[in-house]
C-alpha positions as CSV (number, residue, x, y, z in Angstrom):
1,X,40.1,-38.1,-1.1
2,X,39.9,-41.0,-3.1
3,X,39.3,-41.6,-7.2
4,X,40.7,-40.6,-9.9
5,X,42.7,-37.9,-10.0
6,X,42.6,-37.4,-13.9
7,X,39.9,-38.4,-16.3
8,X,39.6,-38.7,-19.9
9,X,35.9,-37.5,-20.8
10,X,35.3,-37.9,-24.9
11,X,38.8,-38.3,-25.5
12,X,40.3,-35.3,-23.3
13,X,42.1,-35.1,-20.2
14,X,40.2,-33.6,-17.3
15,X,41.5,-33.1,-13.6
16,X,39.8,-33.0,-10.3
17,X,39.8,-30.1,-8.2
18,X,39.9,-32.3,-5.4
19,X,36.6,-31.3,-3.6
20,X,34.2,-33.2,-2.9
21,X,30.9,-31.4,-3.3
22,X,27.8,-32.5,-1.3
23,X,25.4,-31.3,-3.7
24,X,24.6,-31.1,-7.6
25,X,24.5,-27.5,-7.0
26,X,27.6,-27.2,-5.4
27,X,29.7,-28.7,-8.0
28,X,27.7,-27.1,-10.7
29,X,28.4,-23.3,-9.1
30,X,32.3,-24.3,-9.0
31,X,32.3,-25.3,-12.7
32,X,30.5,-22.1,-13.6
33,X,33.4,-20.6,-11.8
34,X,36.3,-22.6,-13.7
35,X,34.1,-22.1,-16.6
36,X,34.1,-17.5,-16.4
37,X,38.1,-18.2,-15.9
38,X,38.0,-19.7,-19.3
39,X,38.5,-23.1,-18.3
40,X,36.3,-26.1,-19.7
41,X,34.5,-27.8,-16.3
42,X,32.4,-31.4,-16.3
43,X,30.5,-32.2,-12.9
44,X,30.8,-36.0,-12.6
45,X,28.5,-37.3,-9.7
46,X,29.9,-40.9,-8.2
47,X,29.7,-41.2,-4.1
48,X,29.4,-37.1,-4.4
49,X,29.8,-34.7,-6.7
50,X,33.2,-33.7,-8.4
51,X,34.5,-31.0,-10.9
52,X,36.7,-31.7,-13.2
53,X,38.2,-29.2,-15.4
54,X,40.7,-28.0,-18.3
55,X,42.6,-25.5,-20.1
56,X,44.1,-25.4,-23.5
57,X,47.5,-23.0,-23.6
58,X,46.9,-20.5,-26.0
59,X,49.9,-17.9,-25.8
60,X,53.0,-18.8,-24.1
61,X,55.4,-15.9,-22.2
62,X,58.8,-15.7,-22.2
63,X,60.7,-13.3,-20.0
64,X,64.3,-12.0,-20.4
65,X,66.5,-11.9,-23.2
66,X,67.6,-15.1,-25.6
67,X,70.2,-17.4,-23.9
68,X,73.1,-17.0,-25.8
């Protein structure tokens, strides 16, 4: 497991799954997977295939009362 662990692709942070996938259509069925769980997915091919994916927060949950 070598390379970069994160990536900037057109200016936005993207991280590796860590799996290296032997074929283009591997790595393009995983990102179609990050991709139905609402996550953004790039398949970067360089000595294998790679995903690399991300995930904006959009609603953060708090549980329990204020601390006080």
């Amino acid at each position: 497991m070598s390379g970069p662990v994160a990536r900037k692709i057109d200016g936005r942070k993207f991280m590796w799954d860590g799996t290296e996938f032997e074929s283009e259509g591997e790595a393009n069925a995983a990102a179609e997977r990050y991709r139905s769980d609402g996550f953004e997915a790039v398949v970067v091919a360089e000595n294998g295939h790679r995903v690399y994916s991300r995930r904006m927060v959009t609603e953060v949950k708090v549980e329990g009362g204020s601390p006080v």
